[in-house]
C-alpha positions in Angstrom: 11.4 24.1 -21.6 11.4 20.5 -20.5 8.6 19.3 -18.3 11.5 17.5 -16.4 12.7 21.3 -16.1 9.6 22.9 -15.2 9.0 20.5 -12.2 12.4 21.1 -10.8 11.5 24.6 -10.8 8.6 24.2 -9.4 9.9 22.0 -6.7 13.0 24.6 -5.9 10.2 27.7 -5.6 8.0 25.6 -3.5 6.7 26.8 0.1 8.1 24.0 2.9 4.8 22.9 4.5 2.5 24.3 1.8 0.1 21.9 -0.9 2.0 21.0 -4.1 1.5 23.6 -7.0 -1.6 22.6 -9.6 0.2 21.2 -12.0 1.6 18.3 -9.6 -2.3 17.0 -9.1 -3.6 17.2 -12.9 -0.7 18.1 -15.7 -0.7 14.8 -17.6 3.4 15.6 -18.5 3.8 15.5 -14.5 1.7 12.6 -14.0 4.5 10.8 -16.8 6.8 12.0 -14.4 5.5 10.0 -11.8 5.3 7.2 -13.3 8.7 7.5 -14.2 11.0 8.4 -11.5 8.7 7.1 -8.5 6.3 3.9 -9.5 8.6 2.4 -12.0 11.6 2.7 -9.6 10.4 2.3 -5.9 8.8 -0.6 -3.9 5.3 -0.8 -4.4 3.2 -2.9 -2.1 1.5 -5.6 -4.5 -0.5 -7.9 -2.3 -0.7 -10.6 0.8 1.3 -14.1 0.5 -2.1 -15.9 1.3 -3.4 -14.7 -1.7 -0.5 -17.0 -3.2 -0.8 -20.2 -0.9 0.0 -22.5 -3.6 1.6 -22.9 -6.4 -0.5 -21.9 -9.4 -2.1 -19.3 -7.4 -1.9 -15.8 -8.8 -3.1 -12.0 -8.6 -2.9 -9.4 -11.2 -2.1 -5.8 -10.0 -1.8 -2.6 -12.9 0.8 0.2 -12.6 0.3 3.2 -14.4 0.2 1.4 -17.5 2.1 -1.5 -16.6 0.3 -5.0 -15.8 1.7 -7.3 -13.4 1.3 -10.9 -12.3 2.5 -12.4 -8.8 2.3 -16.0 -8.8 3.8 -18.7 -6.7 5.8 -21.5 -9.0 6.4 -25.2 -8.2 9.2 -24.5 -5.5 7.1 -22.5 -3.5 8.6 -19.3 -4.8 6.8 -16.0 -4.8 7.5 -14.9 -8.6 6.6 -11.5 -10.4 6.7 -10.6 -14.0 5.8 -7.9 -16.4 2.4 -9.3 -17.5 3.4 -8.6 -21.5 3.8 -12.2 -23.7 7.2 -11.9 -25.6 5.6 -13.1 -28.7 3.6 -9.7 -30.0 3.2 -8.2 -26.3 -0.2 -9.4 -25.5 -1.8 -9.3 -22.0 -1.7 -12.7 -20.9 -3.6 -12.6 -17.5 -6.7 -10.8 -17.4 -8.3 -12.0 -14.3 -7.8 -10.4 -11.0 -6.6 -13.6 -9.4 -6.5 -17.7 -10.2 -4.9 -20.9 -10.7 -2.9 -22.1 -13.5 0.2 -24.7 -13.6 1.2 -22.6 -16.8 0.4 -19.3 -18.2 -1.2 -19.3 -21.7 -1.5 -16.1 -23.9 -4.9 -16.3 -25.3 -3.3 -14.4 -28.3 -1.6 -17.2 -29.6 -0.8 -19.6 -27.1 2.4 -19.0 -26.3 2.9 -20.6 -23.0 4.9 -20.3 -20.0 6.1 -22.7 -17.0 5.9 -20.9 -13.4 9.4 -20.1 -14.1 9.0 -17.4 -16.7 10.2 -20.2 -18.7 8.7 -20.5 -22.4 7.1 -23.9 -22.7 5.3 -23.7 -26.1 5.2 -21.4 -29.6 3.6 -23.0 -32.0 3.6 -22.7 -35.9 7.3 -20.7 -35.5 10.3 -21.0 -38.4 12.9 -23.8 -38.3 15.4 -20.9 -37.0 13.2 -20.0 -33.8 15.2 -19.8 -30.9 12.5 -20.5 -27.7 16.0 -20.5 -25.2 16.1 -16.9 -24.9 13.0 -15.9 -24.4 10.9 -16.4 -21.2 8.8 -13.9 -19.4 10.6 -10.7 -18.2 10.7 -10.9 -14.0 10.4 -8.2 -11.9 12.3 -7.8 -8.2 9.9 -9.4 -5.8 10.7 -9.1 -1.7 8.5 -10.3 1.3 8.7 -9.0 4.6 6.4 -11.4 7.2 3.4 -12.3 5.1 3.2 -8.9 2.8 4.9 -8.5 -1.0 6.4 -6.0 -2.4 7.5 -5.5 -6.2 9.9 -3.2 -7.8 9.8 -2.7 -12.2 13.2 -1.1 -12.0 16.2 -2.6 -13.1 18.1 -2.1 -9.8 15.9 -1.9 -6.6 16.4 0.2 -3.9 17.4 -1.0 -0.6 14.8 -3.2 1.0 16.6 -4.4 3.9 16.0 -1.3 6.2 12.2 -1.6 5.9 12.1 -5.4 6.7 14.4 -5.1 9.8 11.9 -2.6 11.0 8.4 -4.1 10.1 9.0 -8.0 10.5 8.9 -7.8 14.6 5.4 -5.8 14.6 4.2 -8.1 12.2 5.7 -11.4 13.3 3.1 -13.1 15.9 0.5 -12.2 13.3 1.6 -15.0 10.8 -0.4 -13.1 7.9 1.6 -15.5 5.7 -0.4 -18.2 6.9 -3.7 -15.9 6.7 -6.6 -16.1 4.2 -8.4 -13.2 2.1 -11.7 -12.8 3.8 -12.9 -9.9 1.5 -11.1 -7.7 -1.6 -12.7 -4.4 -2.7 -11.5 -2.2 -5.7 -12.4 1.2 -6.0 -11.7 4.0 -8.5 -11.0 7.7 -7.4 -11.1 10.2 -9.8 -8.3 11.9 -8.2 -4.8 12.6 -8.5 -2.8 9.4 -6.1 -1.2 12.2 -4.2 -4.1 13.5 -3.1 -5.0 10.2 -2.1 -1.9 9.4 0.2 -2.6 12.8 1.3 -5.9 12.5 2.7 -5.0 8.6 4.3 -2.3 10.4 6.1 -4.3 12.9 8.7 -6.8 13.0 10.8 -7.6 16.5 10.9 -10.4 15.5 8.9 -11.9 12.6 11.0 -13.9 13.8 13.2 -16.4 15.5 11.0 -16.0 13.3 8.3 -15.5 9.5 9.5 -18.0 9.1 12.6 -17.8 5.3 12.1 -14.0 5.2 12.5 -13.8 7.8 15.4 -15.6 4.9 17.1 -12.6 3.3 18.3 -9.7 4.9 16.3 -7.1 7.0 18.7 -5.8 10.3 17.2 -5.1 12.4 19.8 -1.8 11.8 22.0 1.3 12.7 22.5 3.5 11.6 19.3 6.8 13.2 20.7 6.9 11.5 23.8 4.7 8.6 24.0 6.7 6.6 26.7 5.1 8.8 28.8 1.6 9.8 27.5 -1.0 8.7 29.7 -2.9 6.4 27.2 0.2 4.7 25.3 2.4 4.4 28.0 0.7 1.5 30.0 -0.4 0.2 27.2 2.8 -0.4 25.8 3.9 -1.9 28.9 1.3 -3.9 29.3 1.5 -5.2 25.8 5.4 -6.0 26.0 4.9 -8.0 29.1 2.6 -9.7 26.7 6.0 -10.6 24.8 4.9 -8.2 21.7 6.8 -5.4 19.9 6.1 -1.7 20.6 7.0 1.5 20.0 7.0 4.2 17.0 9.4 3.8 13.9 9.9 7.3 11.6 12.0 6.6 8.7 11.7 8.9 5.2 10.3 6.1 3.7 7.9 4.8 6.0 6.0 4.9 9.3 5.0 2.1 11.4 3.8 2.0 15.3 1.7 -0.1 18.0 -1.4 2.0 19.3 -4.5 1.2 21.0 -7.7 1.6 20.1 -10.1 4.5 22.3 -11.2 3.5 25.4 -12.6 -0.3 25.7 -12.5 -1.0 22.5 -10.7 -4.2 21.1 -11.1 -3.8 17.4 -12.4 -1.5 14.5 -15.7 -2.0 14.6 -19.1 -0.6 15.0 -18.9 -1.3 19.2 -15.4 -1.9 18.9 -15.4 -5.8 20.2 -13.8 -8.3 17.7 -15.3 -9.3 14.7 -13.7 -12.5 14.0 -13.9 -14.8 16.9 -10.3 -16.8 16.2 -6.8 -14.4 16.7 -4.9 -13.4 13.8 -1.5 -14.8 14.8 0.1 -16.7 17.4 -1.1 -14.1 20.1 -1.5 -14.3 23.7 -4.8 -12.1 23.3 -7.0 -10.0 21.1 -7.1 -6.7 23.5 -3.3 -5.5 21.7 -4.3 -2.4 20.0 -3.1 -2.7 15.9 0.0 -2.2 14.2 -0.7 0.8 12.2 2.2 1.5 9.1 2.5 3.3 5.4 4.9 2.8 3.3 5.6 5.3 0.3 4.1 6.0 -2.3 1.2 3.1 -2.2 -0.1 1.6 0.9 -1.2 2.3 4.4 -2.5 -0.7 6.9 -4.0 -1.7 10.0 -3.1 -5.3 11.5 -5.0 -5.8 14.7 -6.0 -8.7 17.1 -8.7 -10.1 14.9 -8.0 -8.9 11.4 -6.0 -6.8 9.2 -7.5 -4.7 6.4 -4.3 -3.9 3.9 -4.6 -0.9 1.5 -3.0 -0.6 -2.0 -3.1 3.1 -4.4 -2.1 2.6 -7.9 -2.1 5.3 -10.1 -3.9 4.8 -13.7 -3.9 8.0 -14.8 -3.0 12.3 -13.8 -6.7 12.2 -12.4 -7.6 8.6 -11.6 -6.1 6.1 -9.0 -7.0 2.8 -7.9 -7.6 1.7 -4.4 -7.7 -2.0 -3.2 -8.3 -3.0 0.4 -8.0 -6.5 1.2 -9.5 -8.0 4.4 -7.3 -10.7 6.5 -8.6 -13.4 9.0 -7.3 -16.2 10.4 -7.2 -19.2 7.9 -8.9 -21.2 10.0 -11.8 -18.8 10.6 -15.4 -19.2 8.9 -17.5 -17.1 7.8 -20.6 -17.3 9.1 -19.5 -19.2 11.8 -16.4 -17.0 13.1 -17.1 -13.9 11.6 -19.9 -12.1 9.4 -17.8 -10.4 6.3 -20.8 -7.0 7.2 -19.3 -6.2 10.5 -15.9 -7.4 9.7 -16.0 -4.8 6.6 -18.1 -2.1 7.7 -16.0 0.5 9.6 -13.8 1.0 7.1 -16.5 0.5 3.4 -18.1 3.3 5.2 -14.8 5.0 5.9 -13.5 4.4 2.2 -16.5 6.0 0.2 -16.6 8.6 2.8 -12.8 9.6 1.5 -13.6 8.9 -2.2 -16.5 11.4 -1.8 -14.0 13.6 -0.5 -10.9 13.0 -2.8 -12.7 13.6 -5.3 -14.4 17.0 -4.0 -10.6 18.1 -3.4 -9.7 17.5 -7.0 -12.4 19.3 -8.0 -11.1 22.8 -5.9 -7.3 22.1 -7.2 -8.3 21.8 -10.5 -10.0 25.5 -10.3 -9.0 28.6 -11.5 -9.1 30.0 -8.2 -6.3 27.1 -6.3 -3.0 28.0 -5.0 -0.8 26.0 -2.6 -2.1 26.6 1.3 -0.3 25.8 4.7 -0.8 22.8 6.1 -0.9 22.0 9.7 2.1 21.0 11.3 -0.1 20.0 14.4 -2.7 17.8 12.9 -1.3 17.2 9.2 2.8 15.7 10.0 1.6 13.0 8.4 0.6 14.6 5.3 3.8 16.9 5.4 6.4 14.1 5.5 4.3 12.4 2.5 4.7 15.4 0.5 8.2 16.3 1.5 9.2 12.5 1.0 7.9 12.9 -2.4 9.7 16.7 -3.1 12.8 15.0 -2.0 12.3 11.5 -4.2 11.6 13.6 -7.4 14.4 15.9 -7.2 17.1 13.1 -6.5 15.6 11.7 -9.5 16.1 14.7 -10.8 19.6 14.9 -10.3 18.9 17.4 -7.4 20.3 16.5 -4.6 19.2 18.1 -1.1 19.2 16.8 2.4 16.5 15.2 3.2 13.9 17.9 5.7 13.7 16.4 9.3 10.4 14.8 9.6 7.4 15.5 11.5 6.1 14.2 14.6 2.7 12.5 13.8 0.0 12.0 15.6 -1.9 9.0 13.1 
């Protein structure tokens, strides 16, 4: 039997609401699966347009096993290609970010414009034909300061997820942003069980002290017009002339909440940590714009900062996980901001949730695991993540099923 077989069965004898089976965390053949019918065919986040300000700049993302580069050419376009010379398939960018007019192969110096264009081969036969071979590009969309990639050959639908994000996102300008701070971070865990444990709160209290500081988990999700907490503060903040409410989509989440109590930021004391506004914004004290998008980033954009986080997958038990720091471009460190407190909160937060990633991988990977129930009070989040996921693979896998209603979250 087909491992393409075996997960369809295990995806039609699956518990609704229940953990994946064992396989889906650690079975290399599964893991291939992935790869295939989710990373190499859906949007992935890449990275912030600030990190391309110019043209020349660039930044080097891996999927699975497939290098990237994003790099903005001499019109000012945002550009992505498969990382891969055309010569003998060398790796031509190595470092994590830079600035080039051209990119070289170190291999043999084949060399491209911005363009994908190839600019130079030397040493090559009288019947070498340069006009057909450039760098291979990949689909490339922005929505208000953030990019996205997609390896496939046809991309899914992008518009739907622009129209919804771009007016929470707007006054913040992140376009026009710098990179503050950038930390990488292996998990020897299984990605899903990474989106998993970004996607509740169930957990927080006992585990992220730091975070529970300022960060609101606790309301009510199905009505929030009229929770005590949200309700003004919505109001408040759209007499401010900024966009509010709660977006649920299959594919991705995205609201406007406040932070507990006084607080104005994520922080230790939960008063800003950069002194200038991210944005064109009337004030700091407007909660943040809190969104995932499936399968490979969550995010927080507030007054003051945002903090961006990417999950790659590199292999069945080992994922990759980027958060890169935002602050207005005009901020200075040292001056407007001191990268410790900016970054604190959530370093803390991160290796707290590698420690316990890692723990979980440990249990699935026993003898003694079988699928549980989750909560549908505290874990919604987790549930439309792994139903999204159920759903993706068996389309792919020419199951088609209506897609489950999803569940009302509360973070």
């Amino acid at each position: 039997m087909s491992s393409r077989t075996e997960m369809l069965d295990l995806l039609k004898s699956r518990k609704q609401f229940f953990t994946l089976p064992q396989r889906f965390y650690s079975d290399p053949a599964f893991y291939e699966l992935d790869l295939e019918l989710i990373f190499n065919k859906q949007w992935i986040f890449a990275g912030a347009e600030c990190e391309v300000a110019s043209p020349g700049q660039y930044f080097t993302l891996t999927i699975g096993r497939t290098p990237v580069i994003v790099v903005r050419d001499r019109a000012g376009m945002i550009r992505a290609f498969f990382n891969t010379c055309r010569h003998r398939g060398f790796k031509i960018c190595d470092a994590e970010r830079g600035k080039s007019l051209s990119l070289a192969c170190p291999y043999h110096q084949w060399t491209y414009d911005l363009s994908g264009k190839l600019l130079y081969a030397g040493r090559m036969h009288e019947e070498f034909d340069p006009s057909g071979i450039a760098l291979k590009p990949i689909h490339v969309e922005t929505v208000e300061g953030t990019i996205f990639i997609c390896l496939a050959e046809q991309a899914p639908a992008f518009e739907p997820y622009r129209a919804a994000l771009a007016p929470y996102l707007k006054p913040h300008n992140l376009a026009k942003a710098k990179l503050a701070h950038e930390v990488s971070l292996i998990e020897k865990a299984n990605w899903k069980l990474v989106m998993e444990n970004s996607r509740e709160c169930y957990h927080c209290g006992a585990r992220h002290p730091e975070l529970m500081r300022t960060f609101l988990d606790h309301y009510n999700v199905r009505d929030p017009e009229n929770d005590p907490i949200i309700g003004p503060f919505w109001a408040r903040v759209r007499a401010d002339g900024l966009h509010c409410g709660m977006v649920h989509h299959p594919d991705f989440r995205i609201s406007r909440l406040p932070f507990t109590e006084s607080a104005h930021s994520i922080t230790m004391d939960g008063k800003p940590a950069v002194a200038k506004l991210l944005g064109d914004l009337p004030h700091g004290d407007i909660g943040s714009v809190r969104w995932v998008h499936y399968p490979s980033t969550f995010n927080h954009v507030l007054g003051d900062y945002a903090v961006l986080i990417r999950m790659l997958p590199l292999g069945p038990l080992e994922t990759q996980f980027t958060a890169k720091w935002l602050v207005a471009r005009h901020a200075e460190e040292g001056r407007d901001y001191d990268l410790r407190r900016l970054t604190e909160v959530w370093d803390e937060t991160n290796r707290q949730d590698i420690a316990l990633v890692e723990r979980n991988q440990i249990g699935v990977n026993s003898l003694g695991y079988e699928p549980g129930p989750y909560s549908q009070v505290s874990e919604g989040g987790v549930i439309n993540f792994v139903e999204w996921y159920c759903h993706t693979i068996e389309g792919e896998l020419g199951e088609k099923r209506m897609r489950p209603p999803l569940v009302a979250v509360a973070s």
